[in-house]
C-alpha positions in Angstrom: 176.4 17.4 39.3 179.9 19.2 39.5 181.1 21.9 37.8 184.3 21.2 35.4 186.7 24.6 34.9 188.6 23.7 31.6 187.8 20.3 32.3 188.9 20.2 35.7 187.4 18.8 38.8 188.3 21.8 41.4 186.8 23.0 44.6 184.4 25.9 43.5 185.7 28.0 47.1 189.0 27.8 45.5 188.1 29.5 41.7 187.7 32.7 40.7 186.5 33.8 37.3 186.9 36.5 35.6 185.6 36.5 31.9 187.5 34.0 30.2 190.1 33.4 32.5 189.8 30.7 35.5 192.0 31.8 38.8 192.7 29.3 41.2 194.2 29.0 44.7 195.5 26.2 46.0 198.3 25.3 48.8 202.2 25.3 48.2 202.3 21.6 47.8 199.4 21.5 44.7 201.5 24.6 43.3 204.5 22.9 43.1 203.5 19.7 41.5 201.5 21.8 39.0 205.0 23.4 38.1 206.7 20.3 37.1 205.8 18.6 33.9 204.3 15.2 34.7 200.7 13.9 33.5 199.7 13.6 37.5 197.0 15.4 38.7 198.7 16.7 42.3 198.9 14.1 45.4 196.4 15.5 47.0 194.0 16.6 44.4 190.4 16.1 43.8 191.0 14.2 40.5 192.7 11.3 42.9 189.7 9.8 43.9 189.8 12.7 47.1 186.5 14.3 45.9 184.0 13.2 48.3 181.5 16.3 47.5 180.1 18.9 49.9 179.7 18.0 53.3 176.4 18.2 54.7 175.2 20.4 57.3 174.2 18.4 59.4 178.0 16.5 59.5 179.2 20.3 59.8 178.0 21.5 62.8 179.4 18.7 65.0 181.2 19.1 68.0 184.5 16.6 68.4 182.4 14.7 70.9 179.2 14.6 68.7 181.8 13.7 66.2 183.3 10.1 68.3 179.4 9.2 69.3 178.7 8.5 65.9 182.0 7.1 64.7 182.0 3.3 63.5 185.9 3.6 64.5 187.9 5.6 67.2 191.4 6.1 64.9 192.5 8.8 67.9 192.6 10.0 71.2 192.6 13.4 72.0 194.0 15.3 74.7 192.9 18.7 75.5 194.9 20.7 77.8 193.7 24.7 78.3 194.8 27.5 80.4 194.1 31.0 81.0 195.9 33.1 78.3 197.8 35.4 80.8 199.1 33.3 83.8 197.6 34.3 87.5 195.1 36.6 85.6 191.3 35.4 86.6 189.3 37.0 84.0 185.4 36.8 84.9 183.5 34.2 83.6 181.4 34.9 81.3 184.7 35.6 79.3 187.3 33.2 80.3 186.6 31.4 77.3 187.3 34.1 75.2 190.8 34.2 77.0 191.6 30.8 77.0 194.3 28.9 74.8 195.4 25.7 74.5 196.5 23.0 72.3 194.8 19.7 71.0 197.1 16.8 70.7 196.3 13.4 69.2 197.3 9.9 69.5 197.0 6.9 68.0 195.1 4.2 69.7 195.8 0.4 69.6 194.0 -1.6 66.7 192.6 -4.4 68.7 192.2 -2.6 71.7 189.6 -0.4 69.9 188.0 -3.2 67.9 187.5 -5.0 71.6 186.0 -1.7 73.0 183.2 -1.0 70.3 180.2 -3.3 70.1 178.2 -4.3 67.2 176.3 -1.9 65.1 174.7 -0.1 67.4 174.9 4.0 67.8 175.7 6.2 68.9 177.8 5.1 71.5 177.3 5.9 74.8 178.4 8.7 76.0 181.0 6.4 78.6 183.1 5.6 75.4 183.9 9.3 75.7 186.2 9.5 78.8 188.6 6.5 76.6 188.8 9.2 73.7 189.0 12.5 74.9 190.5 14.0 78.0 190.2 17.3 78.6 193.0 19.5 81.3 192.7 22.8 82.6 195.8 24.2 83.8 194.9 27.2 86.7 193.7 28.3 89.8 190.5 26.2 90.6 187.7 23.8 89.5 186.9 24.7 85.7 183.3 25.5 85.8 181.6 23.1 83.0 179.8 25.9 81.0 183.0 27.0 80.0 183.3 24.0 78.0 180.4 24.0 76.0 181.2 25.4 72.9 183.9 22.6 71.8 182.7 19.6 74.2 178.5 19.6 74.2 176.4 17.3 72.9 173.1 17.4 71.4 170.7 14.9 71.0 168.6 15.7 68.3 172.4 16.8 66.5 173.6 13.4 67.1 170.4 11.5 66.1 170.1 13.8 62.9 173.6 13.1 61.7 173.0 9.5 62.2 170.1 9.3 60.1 172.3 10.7 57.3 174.5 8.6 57.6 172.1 5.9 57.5 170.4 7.2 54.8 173.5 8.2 52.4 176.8 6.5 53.3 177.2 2.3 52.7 179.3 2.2 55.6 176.4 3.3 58.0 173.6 1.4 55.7 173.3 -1.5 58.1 173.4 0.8 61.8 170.8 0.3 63.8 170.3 3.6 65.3 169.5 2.9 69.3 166.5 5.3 70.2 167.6 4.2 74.1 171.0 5.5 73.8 170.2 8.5 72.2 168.0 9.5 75.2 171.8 8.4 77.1 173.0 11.3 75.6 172.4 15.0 77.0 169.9 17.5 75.3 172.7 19.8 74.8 175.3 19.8 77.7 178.8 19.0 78.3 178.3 15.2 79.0 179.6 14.2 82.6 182.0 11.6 81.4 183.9 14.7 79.7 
């Protein structure tokens, strides 16, 4: 069940009301075709067939790795490349994450190449497929110790296998999976895989 405003589709987050009146934000883009005088709903609007409802937790809370074990299709790579915020400064440990910045950049990936590297309907993939997809850089002094890297780049099992059964359970396109209890026990119980 949705909720119309004036007979509008819109992204409760976005509306405010305030007695009779309906307040809405939305991005430059959406304003601007709003403005002009056409019988379009806005490019990127809910009403064109964009509204694919609330996403469930269980699809929220995945990491970008959690996120490419479970994917049908690998669209991307993605290249991480991190540093230290303030160049030769060695902030302990426990809070070089905290101090760390970097950027994500993301490439596309060769059709056919892709089709050849992903077998059948069996997930998740194993957790091998990762080092094709992401690659991860720290630029500093010395090895990167790996629990530095665990809020963006763990996995967890029971995550992974929960989000599959979702999927299964309430998109067609994972339907017909067959979710592989032997390569979910591949995949760590919640650690930074090696392969990453």
């Amino acid at each position: 069940m949705h909720t119309l405003y004036d007979g509008c589709l819109l992204e409760p987050a976005g509306v405010r009301v305030e007695g009779a009146d309906v307040y809405i934000t939305t991005c430059r883009s959406c304003r601007e075709e709003l403005r002009k005088d056409r019988a379009q709903p806005p490019r990127f609007s809910l009403a064109n067939d964009l509204w694919l409802g609330a996403v469930p937790e269980e699809l929220q809370i995945l990491t970008i790795p959690e996120q490419l074990l479970i994917a049908q299709l690998f669209p991307r790579v993605y290249i991480f490349k991190l540093y230290p915020k303030t160049p030769g400064y060695r902030p302990a440990s426990a809070t070089l994450q905290r101090g760390m910045r970097g950027t994500v950049s993301t490439y596309e990936l060769h059709g056919q190449g892709v089709a050849d590297m992903v077998d059948g309907g069996l997930l998740p993939r194993l957790p091998s497929v990762l080092a094709s997809v992401i690659s991860v850089t720290f630029m500093g002094i010395g090895p990167l110790p790996k629990q530095w890297l665990r809020a963006m780049f763990r996995v967890r099992r029971p995550v992974v296998a929960n989000a599959l059964r979702l999927l299964q359970r309430q998109h067609r396109h994972y339907g017909n999976i067959i979710v592989s209890e032997e390569r979910l026990r591949a995949l760590p119980e919640d650690d930074v895989p090696d392969e990453l």
